[in-house]
N, C-alpha and C positions, 0 to 999 in steps of 0.2 A: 766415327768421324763426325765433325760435328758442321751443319749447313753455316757459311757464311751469306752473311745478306749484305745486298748492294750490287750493284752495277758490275759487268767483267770490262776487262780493257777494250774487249771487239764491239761491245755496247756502246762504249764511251765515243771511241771512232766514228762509229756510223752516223750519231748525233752531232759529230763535229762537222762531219763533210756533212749532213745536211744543213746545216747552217751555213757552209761553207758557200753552198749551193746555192741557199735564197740571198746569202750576200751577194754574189755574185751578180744575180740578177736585178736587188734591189738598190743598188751603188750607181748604174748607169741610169736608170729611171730618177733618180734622187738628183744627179747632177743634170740633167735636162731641164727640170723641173726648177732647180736655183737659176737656170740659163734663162729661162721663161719668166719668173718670178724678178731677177733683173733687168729683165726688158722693158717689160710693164712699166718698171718701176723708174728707166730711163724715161718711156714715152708721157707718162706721168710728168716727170721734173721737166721734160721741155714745153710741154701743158703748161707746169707752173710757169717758167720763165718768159713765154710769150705773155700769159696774165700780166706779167711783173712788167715788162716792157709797154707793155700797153698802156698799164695806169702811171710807170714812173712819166711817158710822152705826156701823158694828158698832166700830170702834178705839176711838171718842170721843163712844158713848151720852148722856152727860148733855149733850151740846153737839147732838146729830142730827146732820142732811145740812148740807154743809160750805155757808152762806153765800153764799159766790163762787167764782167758777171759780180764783182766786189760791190758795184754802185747800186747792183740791187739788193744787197745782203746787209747785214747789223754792222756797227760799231762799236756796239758793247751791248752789257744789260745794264739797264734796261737803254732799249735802241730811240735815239734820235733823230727821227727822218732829216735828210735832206740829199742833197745831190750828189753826195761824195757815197752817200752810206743809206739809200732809201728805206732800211725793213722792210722792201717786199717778199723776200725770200729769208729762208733759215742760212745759217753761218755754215752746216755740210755742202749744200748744196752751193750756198756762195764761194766757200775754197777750191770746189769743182772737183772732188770727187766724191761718187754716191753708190752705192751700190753694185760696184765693179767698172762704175762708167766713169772715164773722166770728159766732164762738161767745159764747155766753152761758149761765152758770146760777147759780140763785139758789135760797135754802132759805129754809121759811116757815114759817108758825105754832107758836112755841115761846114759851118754850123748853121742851125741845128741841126743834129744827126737825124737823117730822114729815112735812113735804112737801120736794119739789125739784122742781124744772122747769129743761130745757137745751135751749136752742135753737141750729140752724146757720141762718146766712141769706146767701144769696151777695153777694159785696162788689158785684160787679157785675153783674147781671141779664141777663142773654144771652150775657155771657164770661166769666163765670165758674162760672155756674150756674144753671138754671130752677126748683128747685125748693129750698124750704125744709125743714127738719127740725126733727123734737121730741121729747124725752119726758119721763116726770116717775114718779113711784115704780113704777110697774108696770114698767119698764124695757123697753119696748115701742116701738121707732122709728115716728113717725107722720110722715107727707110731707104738706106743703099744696103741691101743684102749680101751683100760681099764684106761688111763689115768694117772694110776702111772710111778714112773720113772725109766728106766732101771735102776738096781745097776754095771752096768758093763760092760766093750765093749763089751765083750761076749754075755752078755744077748739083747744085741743092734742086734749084728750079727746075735741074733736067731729071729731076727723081720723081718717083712716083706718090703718089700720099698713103701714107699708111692705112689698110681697112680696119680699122676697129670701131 
């Protein structure tokens, strides 16, 4: 009788289920970690957008803070600043979704508009992200940890500010 080489079926098995085994483990760590990695990366983009409202105020005085999240995003390429279409921001982040988060911001009482409010809210609440974001003239990032969206500068103002 002559020896075959190579692996039996009960080999093959054991090797599956432990891979089974570290998937298991390494699948929930990996989606936390996208969870975290889009957060950032909303509190980032409302980073940016406060930047962007602040210099389109100071460009385009008689008009204030830019309206919609559009007035501070491109036109085309190559982009031509003005009041409709500033180029402060990129054309993802101006469409208002990023990263799992869908963005918002909006300018108010004018004219000139002398308020703004911008909000991040995740597209999908448990993969894509748990908490919500905000801010509005003070440019101060405020988190609701509950994940829904401020309805209002007010209810923004009664958040706390983000520790990072």
């Amino acid at each position: 009788m002559r020896k075959h080489k190579g692996f039996s079926l009960l080999e093959l098995l054991i090797v599956v289920a432990i891979i089974l085994i570290i998937a298991a483990i390494a699948i929930p760590n990996l989606l936390s970690a996208r969870m975290a990695a889009n957060e950032s990366s909303a509190v980032a983009s409302i980073r940016t957008i406060n930047t962007a409202m602040i210099t389109y105020v100071a460009s385009y005085p008689d008009i204030g803070f830019a309206t919609t999240l559009a007035a501070l995003g491109p036109d085309a390429n190559p982009c031509t600043p003005s009041s409709a279409n500033s180029c402060l921001i990129d054309s993802v982040l101006a469409a208002g979704t990023k990263s799992g988060y869908t963005f918002a911001a909006t300018g108010a009482g004018g004219p000139p508009q002398i308020n703004y409010y911008a909000t991040a809210t995740p597209v999908a609440f448990n993969q894509t992200g748990t908490r919500s974001f905000c801010a509005f003239e003070d440019a101060v990032v405020r988190v609701q940890p509950s994940g829904s969206m401020p309805s209002s500068e007010a209810d923004c103002q009664a958040l706390l500010p983000l520790n990072q």
